[in-house]
C-alpha positions as CSV (number, residue, x, y, z in Angstrom):
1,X,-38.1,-31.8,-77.3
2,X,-37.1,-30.5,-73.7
3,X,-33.4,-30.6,-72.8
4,X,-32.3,-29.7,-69.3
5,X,-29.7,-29.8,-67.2
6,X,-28.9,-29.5,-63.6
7,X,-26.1,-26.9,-61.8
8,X,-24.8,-26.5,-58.4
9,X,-24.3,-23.1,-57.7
10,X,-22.0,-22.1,-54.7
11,X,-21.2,-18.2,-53.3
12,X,-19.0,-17.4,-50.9
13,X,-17.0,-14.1,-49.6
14,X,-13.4,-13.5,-47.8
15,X,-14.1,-11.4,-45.0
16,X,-11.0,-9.7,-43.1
17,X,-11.6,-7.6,-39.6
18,X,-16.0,-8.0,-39.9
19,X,-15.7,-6.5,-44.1
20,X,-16.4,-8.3,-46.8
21,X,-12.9,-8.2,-49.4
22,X,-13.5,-10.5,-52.1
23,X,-16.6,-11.9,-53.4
24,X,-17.0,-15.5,-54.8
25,X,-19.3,-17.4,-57.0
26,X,-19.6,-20.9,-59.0
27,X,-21.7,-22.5,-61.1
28,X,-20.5,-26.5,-61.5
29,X,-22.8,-28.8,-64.1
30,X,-24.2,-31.7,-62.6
31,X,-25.2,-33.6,-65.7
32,X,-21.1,-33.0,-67.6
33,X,-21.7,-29.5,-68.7
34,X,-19.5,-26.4,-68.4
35,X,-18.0,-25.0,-64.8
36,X,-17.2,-21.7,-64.1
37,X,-15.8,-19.4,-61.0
38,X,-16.2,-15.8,-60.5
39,X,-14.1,-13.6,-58.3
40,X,-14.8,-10.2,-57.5
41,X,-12.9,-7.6,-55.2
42,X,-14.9,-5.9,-53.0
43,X,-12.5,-3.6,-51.0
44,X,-8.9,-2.6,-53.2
45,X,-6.9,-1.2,-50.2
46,X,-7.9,-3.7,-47.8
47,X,-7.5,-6.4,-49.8
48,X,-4.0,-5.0,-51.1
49,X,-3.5,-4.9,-47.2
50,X,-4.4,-8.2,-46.5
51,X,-3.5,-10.1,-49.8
52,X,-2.1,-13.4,-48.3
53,X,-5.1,-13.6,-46.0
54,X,-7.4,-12.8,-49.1
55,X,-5.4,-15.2,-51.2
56,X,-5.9,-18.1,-48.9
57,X,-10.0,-17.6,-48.9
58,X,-9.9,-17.9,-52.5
59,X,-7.7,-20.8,-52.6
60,X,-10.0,-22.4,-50.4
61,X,-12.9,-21.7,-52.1
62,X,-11.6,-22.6,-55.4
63,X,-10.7,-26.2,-53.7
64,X,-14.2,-26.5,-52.7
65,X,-15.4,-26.3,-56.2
66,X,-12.8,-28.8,-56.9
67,X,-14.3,-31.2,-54.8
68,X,-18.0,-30.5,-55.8
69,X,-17.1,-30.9,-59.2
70,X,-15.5,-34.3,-58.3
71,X,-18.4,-35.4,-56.5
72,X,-20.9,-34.1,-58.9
73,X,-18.6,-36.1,-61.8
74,X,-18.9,-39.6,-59.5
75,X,-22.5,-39.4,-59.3
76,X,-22.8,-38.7,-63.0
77,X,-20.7,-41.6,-63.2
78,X,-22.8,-43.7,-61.3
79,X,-26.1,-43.0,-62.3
80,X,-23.9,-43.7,-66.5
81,X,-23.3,-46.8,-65.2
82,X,-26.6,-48.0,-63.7
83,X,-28.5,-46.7,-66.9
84,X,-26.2,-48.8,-68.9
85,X,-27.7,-52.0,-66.7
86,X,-24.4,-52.3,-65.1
87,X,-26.1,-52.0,-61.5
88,X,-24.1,-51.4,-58.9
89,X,-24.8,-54.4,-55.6
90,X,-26.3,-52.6,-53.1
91,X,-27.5,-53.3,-49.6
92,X,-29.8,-50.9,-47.5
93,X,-28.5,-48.0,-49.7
94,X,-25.1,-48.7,-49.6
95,X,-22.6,-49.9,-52.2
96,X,-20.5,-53.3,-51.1
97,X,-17.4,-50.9,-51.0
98,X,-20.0,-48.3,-48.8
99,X,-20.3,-51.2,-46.2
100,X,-16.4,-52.3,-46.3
101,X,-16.0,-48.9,-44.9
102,X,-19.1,-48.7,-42.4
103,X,-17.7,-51.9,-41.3
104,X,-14.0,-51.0,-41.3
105,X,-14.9,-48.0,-38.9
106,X,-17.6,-49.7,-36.8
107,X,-14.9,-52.6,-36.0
108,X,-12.3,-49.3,-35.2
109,X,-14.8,-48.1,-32.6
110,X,-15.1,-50.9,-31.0
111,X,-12.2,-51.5,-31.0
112,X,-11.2,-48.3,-29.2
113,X,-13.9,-48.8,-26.9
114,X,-12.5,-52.3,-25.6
115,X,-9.0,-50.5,-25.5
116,X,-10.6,-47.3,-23.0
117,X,-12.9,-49.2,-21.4
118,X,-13.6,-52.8,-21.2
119,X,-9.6,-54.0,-21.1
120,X,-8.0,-52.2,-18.2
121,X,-11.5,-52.8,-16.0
122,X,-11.0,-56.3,-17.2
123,X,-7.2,-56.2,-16.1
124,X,-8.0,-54.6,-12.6
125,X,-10.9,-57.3,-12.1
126,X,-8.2,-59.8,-12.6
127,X,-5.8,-57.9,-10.4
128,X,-8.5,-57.9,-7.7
129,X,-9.5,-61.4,-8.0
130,X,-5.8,-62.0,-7.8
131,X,-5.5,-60.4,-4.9
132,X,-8.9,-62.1,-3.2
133,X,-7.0,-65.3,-3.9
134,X,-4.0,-64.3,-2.6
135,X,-5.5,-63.2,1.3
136,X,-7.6,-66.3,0.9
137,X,-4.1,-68.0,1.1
138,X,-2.5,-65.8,3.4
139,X,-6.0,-66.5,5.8
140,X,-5.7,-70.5,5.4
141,X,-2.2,-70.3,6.6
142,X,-2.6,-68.0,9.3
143,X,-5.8,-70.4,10.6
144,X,-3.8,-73.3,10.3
145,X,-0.6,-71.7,12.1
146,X,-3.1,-71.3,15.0
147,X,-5.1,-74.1,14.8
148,X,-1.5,-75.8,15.5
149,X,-0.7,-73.3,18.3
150,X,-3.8,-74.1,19.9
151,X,-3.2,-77.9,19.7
152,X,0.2,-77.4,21.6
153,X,-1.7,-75.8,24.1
154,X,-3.9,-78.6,24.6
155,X,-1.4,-81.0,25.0
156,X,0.3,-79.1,27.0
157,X,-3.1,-78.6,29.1
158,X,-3.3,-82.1,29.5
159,X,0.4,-82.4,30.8
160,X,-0.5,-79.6,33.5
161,X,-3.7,-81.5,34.2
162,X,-2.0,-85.0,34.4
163,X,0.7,-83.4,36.4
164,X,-1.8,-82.0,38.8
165,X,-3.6,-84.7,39.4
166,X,-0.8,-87.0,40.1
167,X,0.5,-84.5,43.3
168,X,-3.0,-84.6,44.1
169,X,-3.2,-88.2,44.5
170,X,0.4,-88.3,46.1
171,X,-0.7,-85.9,48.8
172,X,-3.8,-88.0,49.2
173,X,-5.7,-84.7,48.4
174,X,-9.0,-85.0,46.4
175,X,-10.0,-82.4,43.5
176,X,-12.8,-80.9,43.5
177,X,-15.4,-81.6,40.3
178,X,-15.2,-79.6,37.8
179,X,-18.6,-78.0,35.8
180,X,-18.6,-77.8,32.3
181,X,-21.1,-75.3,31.2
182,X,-21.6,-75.8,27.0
């Protein structure tokens, strides 16, 4: 009978001024099998030179192994727990705890989007509506302050007119017509 199994293998190298100083390698199991990480130093003096620098790369490499093998472990995990018939509710691909987040970060997006864009051109449409309502006030006042003006002037038009007339008729004088043109 066949028995196989499936690895991940990573390489990487810490490279200080354009030259390669350490050399990295991993093999992680993807079915539960054994890990392991190889380091190799390419360069003594310039990695005795540059040893913090050389230290961090290797930390960093050895945290990305980390998280493969975490990942690797949670699909192993998963794909336990299906075979067992435990099945997982799923939608379009996506666990119900997938779409809680795909949902949780559409909403934030939008939400963001309503805060940059759509509420202060909201607030300055309201602002500008406010102040089209408020010269549309300041107009009706003004056009009735006139339209009172210019009714003082009529009546005092007819006054003058009433005024004239009478020395007209006292003097025996007669006016002459007036034309209207409309």
């Amino acid at each position: 009978m066949l028995q196989t199994t499936q690895s991940l293998t990573i390489s990487g190298q810490s490279v200080i001024n354009g030259k390669s100083v350490l050399s990295f390698s991993a093999n992680i199991s993807q079915d539960g099998g054994s890990n392991n990480i190889n380091q190799s130093t390419l360069d003594q003096s310039l990695y005795e030179n540059n040893i913090e620098a050389a230290r961090k790369d290797a930390a960093d490499f050895q945290e990305l192994i980390y998280l493969l093998r975490i990942r690797c472990y949670q699909k192993q995990s998963r794909l336990v727990t299906q075979k067992a018939g435990d099945s997982m509710h799923t939608f379009l691909g996506f666990t119900i705890g997938e779409w809680g987040g795909i949902i949780a970060i559409g909403t934030a997006i939008v939400g963001a989007i309503y805060r940059v864009a759509v509420k202060p051109l909201s607030d300055k449409l309201a602002d500008l509506s406010g102040a089209i309502n408020n010269l549309s006030i300041s107009s009706n006042q003004t056009h009735l302050e006139l339209d009172h003006r210019l009714d003082k002037h009529d009546i005092k038009i007819e006054r003058h007119d009433a005024e004239i007339q009478f020395l007209y008729d006292k003097n025996n004088l007669k006016r002459r017509e007036e034309h209207h043109e409309e």
